[in-house]
C-alpha positions in Angstrom: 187.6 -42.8 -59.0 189.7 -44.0 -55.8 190.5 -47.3 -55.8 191.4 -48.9 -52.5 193.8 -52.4 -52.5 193.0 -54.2 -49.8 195.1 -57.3 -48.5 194.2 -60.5 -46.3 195.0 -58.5 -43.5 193.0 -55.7 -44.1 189.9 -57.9 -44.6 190.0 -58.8 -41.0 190.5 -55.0 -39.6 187.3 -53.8 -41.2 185.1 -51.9 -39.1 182.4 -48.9 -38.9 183.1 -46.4 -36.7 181.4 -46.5 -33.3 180.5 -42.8 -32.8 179.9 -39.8 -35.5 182.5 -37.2 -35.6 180.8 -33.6 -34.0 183.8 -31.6 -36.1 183.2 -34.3 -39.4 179.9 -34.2 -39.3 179.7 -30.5 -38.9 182.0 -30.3 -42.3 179.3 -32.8 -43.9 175.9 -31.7 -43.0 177.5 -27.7 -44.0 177.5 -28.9 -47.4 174.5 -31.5 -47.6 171.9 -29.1 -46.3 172.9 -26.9 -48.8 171.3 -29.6 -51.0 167.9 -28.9 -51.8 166.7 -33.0 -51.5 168.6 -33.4 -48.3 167.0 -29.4 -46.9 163.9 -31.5 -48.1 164.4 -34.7 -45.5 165.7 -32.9 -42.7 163.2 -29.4 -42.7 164.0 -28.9 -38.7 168.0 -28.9 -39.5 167.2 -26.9 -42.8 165.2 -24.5 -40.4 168.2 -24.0 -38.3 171.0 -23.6 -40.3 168.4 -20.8 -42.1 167.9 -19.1 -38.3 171.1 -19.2 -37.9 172.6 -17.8 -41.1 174.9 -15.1 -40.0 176.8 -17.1 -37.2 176.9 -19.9 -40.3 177.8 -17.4 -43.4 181.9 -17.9 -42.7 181.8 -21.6 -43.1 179.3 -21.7 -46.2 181.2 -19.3 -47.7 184.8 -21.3 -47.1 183.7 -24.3 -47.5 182.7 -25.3 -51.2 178.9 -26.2 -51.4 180.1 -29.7 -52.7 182.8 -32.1 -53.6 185.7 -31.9 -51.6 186.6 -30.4 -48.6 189.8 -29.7 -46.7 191.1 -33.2 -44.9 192.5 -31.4 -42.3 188.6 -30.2 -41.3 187.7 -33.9 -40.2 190.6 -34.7 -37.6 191.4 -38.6 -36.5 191.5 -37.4 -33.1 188.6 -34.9 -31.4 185.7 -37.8 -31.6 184.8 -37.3 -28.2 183.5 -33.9 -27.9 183.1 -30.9 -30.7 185.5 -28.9 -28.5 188.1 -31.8 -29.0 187.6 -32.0 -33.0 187.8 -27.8 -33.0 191.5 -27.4 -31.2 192.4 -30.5 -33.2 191.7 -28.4 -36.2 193.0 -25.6 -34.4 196.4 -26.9 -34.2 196.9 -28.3 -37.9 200.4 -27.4 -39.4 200.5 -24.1 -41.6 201.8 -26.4 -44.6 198.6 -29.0 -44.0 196.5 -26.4 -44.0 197.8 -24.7 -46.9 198.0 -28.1 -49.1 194.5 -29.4 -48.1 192.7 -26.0 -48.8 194.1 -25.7 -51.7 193.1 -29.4 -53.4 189.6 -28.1 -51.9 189.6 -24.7 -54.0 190.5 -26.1 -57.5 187.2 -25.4 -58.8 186.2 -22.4 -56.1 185.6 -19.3 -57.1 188.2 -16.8 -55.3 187.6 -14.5 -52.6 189.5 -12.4 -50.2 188.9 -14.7 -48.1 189.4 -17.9 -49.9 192.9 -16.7 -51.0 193.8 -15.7 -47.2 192.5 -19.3 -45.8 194.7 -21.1 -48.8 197.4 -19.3 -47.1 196.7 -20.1 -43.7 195.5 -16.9 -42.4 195.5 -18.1 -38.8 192.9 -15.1 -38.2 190.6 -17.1 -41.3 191.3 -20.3 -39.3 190.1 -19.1 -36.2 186.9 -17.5 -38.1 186.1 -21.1 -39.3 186.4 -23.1 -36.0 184.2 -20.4 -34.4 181.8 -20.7 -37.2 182.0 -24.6 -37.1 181.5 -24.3 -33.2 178.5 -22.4 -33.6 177.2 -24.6 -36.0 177.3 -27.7 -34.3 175.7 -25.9 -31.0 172.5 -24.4 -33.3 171.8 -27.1 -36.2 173.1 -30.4 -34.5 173.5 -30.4 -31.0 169.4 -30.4 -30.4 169.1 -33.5 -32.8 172.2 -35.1 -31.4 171.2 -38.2 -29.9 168.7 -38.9 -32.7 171.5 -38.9 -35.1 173.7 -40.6 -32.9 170.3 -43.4 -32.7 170.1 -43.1 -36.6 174.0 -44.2 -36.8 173.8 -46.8 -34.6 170.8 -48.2 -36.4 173.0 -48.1 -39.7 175.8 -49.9 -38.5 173.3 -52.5 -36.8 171.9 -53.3 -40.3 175.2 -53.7 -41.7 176.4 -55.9 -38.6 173.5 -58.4 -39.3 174.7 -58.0 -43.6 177.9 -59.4 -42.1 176.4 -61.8 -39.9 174.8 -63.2 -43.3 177.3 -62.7 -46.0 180.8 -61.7 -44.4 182.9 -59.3 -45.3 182.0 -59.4 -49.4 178.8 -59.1 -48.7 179.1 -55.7 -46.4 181.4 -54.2 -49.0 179.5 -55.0 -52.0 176.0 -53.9 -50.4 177.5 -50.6 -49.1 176.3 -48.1 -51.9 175.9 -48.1 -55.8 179.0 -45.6 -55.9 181.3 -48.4 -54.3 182.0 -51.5 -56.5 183.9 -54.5 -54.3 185.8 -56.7 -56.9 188.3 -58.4 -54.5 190.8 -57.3 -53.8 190.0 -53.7 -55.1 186.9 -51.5 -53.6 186.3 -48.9 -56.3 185.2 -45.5 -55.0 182.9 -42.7 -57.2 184.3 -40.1 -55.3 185.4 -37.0 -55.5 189.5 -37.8 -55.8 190.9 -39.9 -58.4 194.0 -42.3 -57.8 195.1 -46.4 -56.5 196.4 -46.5 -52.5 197.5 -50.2 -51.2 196.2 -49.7 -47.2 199.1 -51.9 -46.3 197.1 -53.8 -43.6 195.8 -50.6 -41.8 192.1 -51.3 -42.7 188.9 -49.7 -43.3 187.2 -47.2 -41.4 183.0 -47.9 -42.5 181.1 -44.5 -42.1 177.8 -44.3 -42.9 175.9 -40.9 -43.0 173.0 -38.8 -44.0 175.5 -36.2 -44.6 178.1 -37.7 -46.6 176.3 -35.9 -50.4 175.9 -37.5 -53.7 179.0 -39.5 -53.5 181.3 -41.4 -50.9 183.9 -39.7 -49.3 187.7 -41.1 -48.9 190.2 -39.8 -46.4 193.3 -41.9 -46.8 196.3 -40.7 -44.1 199.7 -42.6 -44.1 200.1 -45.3 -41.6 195.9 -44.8 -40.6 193.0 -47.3 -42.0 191.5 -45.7 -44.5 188.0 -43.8 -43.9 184.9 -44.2 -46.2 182.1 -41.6 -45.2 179.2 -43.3 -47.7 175.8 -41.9 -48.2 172.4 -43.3 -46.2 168.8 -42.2 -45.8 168.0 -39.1 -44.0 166.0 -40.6 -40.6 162.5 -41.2 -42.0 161.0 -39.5 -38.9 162.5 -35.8 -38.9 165.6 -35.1 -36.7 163.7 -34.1 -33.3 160.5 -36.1 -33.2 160.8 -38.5 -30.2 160.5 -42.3 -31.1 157.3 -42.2 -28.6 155.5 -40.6 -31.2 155.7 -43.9 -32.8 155.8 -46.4 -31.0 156.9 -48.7 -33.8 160.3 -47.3 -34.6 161.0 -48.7 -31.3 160.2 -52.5 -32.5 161.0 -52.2 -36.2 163.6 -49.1 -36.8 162.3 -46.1 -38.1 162.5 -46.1 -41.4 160.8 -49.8 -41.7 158.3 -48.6 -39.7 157.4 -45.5 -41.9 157.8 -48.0 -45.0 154.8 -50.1 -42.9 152.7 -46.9 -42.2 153.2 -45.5 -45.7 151.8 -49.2 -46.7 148.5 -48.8 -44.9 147.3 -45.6 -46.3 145.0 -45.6 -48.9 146.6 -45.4 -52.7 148.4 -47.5 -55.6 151.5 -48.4 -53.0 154.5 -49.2 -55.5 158.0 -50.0 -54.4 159.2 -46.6 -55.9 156.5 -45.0 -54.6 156.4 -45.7 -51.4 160.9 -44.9 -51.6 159.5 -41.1 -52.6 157.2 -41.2 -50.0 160.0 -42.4 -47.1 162.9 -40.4 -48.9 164.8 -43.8 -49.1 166.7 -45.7 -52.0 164.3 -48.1 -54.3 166.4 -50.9 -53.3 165.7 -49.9 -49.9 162.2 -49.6 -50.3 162.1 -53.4 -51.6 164.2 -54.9 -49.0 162.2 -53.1 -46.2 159.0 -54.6 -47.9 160.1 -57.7 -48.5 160.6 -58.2 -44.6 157.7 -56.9 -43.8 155.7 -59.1 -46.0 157.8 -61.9 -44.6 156.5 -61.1 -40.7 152.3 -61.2 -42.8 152.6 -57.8 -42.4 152.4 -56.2 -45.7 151.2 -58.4 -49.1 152.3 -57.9 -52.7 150.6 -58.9 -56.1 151.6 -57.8 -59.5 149.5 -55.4 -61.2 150.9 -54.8 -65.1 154.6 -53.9 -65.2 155.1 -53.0 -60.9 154.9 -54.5 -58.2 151.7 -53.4 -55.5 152.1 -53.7 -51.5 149.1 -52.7 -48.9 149.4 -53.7 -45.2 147.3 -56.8 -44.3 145.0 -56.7 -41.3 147.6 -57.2 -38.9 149.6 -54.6 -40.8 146.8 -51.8 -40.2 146.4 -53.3 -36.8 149.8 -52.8 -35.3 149.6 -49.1 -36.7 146.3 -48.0 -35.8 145.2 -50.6 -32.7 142.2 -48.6 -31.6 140.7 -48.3 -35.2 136.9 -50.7 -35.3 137.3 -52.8 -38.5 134.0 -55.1 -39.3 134.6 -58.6 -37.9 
């Protein structure tokens, strides 16, 4: 558990980050598509990194298939381009590189390899940031701007939380592993320990990428970073938002919540989350805006809760399908 102190000041310098990280997100989707649910979500990525599995095999193999990872792999600076992230990696200190790999390895299984990157094998450095490099050009780079949509969509929703709610309401809504009791935000994450951010702020991330629990990156005199986990995009990565014309109007993943509602079936909130690959709570808050706009309708049926789309609801997803009168 990290728990993060945060002052007056640091209330008012909260903030998501405006762009993904190539090199961080490289780092995060290397582990999370190692995950057999998140493989699931994302099949084209899955594909790739699968295609691609020689090029790959040096960073799966350095890289633990969860929890934590080397800090130094997800550089403040290099956000505009992967080739800036990579020489920012490139040029990490011997002794940062030596520290961070090995808090990474504590429950690794050695290698050659392994023990040569915990020592900063320059060569095993270089082997990495080509691997990473290579990575990012086969399994990201073609779904790059639909991830880049997918972020912005996040940090859209959580604009309008704080439009509502303010700053309490962002933090306490931002995942079931992070608890806000002011002034404290607990953590579930991988490291364990109390840091005071000393008016530096927070650093919001969210990603499809992040794994089973929210990441912390905590550097002296920098906000602190919080990498939390979202939905996979409900339409997979690579699928143009003309396909469905909806996602333009509603967001993707409300619209597949709308679709999902029109098809025949016993339409449950938890059912219809499986059928999205979203949270439950997710599922209801989706529905319950939709039935707001007369678009979806809800009765009770014994101990759940039932949603079909209404007439206008089937409408707006299938407008050239005859219905009597």
């Amino acid at each position: 558990m990290m728990r993060l102190w945060l002052s007056s000041a640091d209330l008012t310098r909260i903030r998501f980050a405006d762009r993904l990280h190539p090199a961080g997100t490289v780092l995060l989707a290397s582990q999370a598509l190692r995950q057999p649910s998140v493989a699931a979500a994302l099949p084209a990525l899955a594909r790739r990194v699968a295609t691609g599995a020689p090029a790959l095999r040096p960073l799966h193999h350095l890289m633990p298939a969860q929890g934590m990872a080397p800090d130094f792999l997800t550089p403040w600076e290099g956000v505009a381009s992967i080739e800036d992230g990579l020489a920012a990696i490139r040029s990490t200190p011997a002794g940062r590189v030596r520290a961070d790999v090995t808090a990474a390895y504590a429950h690794t299984k050695v290698s050659a390899a392994r023990r040569r990157f915990a020592a900063a094998d320059p060569l095993v450095l270089d082997t990495l940031v080509t691997a990473m490099g290579a990575y990012f050009r086969q399994v990201l780079a073609p779904d790059w701007a639909e991830l880049t949509r997918a972020h912005r969509q996040a940090v859209g929703e959580a604009a309008s939380r704080y439009a509502l709610s303010g700053a309490d309401g962002v933090l306490a809504g931002l995942h079931q592993g992070i608890r806000w009791r002011a002034p404290m935000l607990e953590v579930d994450t991988w490291q364990a320990g109390e840091v005071r951010l000393g008016g530096h702020g927070l650093i919001l991330v969210p990603s499809p990428f992040a794994g089973p629990r929210p990441r912390v990156l905590v550097a002296p005199d920098r906000p602190a970073l919080v990498v939390y986990p979202v939905e996979p995009p409900a339409v997979p990565a690579g699928r143009r938002t003309a396909s469905d014309p909806l996602a333009g109007l509603f967001g993707r993943t409300r619209s597949a919540v709308l679709i999902h509602a029109t098809r025949p079936g016993r339409h449950t909130t938890s059912t219809i989350a499986r059928q999205v690959g979203i949270s439950v709570s997710s599922s209801s808050e989706h529905l319950s805006a939709l039935r707001a706009a007369g678009l979806v309708s809800s009765h009770r049926d014994g101990g759940a809760i039932v949603h079909g789309a209404t007439a206008l609801g089937r409408d707006l997803v299938n407008p050239d399908e005859d219905r009597p009168g």
